[in-house]
N, C-alpha and C positions, 0 to 999 in steps of 0.2 A: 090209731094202731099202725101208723104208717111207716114208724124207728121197727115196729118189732116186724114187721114182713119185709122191711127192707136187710132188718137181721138174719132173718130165716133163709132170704135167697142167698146173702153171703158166706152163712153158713154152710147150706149145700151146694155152692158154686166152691165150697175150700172142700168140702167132702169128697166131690167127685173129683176135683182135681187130685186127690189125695188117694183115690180109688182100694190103695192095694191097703191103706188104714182102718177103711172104709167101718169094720165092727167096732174100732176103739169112736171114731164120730157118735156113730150111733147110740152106744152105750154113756156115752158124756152127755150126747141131746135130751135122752130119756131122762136121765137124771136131772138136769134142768129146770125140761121140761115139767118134771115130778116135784121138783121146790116149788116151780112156779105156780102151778096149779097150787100145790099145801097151803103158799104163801095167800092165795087169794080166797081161798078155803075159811082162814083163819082171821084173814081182815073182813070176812064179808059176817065173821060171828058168826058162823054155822055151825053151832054145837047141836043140831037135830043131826040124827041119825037117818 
């Protein structure tokens, strides 16, 4: 996992440079984040509740 936390810090190293954007970052990350998660959700076959 060493592409994706090297993603992450690029990410918030474009965030804070971007500061005054800062809630449009966030709202993009969450979403993402929120695929990514679904995405692993779905390959792992987790149809239990």
């Amino acid at each position: 996992c060493k592409g994706l936390s090297r993603t992450l810090l690029a990410f918030f190293e474009l965030a804070w440079q971007l500061r005054m954007n800062f809630p449009y970052f966030y709202i993009a990350g969450s979403v993402i984040l929120n695929i990514r998660l679904q995405e692993i959700h779905l390959t792992s076959g987790g149809t239990r509740n």
